[in-house]
C-alpha positions as CSV (number, residue, x, y, z in Angstrom):
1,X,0.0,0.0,0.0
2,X,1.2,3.5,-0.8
3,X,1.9,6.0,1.8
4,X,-0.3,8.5,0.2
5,X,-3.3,6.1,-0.2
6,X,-2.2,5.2,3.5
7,X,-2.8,9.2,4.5
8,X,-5.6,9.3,2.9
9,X,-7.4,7.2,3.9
10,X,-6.7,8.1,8.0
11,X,-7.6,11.5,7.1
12,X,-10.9,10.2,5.7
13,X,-11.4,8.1,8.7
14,X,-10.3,10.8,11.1
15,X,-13.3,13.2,9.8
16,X,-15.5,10.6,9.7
17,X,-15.2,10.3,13.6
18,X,-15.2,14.4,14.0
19,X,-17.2,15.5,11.0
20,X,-15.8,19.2,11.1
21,X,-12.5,19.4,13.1
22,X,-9.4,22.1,12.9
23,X,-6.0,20.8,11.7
24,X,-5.1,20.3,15.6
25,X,-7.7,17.9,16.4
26,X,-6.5,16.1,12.8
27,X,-2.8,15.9,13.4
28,X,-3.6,14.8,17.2
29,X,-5.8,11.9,16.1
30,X,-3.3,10.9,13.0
31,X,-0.5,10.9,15.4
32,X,1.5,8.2,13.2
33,X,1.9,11.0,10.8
34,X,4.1,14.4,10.7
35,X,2.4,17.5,10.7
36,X,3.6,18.3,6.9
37,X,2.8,15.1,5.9
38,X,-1.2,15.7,6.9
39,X,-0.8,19.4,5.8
40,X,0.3,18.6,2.4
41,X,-2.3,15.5,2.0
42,X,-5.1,17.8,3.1
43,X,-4.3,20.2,0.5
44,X,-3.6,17.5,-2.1
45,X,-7.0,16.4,-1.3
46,X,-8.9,20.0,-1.1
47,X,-7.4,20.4,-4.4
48,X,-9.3,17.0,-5.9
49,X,-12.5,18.4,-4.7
50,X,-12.3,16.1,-1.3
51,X,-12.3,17.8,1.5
52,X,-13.6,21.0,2.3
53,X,-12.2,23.8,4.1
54,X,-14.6,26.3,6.0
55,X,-13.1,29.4,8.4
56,X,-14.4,29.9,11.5
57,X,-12.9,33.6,12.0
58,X,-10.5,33.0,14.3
59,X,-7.6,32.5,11.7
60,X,-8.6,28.7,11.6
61,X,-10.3,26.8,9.8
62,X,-12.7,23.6,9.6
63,X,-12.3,20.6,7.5
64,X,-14.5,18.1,6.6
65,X,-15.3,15.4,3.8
66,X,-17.8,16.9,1.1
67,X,-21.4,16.6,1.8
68,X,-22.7,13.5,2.3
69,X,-24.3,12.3,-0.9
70,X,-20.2,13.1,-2.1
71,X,-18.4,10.7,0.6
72,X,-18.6,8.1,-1.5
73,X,-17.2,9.5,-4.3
74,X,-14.4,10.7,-1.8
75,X,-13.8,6.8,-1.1
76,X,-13.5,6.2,-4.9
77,X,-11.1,8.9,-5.2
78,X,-8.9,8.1,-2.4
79,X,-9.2,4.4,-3.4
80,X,-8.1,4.3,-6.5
81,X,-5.1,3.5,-7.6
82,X,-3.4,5.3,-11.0
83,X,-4.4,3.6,-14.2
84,X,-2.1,1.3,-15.4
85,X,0.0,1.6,-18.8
């Protein structure tokens, strides 16, 4: 399994259990990773439509999977591995 896919899918697991939670509460319950590894996933995966990022005002900001009738395209996504060649 690839470290990425790996990533992903805690991070998807992670907001499962806390539906809207700041980066803090993330990196505390993906321990096993670094700080710039979530930070750079989590963008990766904002970027491919993902995750969402929502401010809260206080310089921080929310994440969470996509709505719910989108989480399990956010499965495929992270799931799937790069076409062969």
């Amino acid at each position: 399994m690839s470290g990425r896919k790996l990533i992903a899918e805690e991070i998807v697991d992670a907001l499962r259990r806390h539906p809207a939670c700041t980066f803090e509460t993330l990196v505390a319950d993906c321990s096993e990773f670094t700080w710039n590894q979530l930070f750079a996933e989590v963008e990766r995966m904002r970027q491919l439509g993902a995750l969402r990022l929502t401010p809260r005002g206080d310089g921080r900001y929310e994440i969470g999977l996509r709505r719910a009738e989108e989480v399990g395209e956010v499965g495929t996504a992270v799931s799937s591995a790069p076409p062969s060649l």
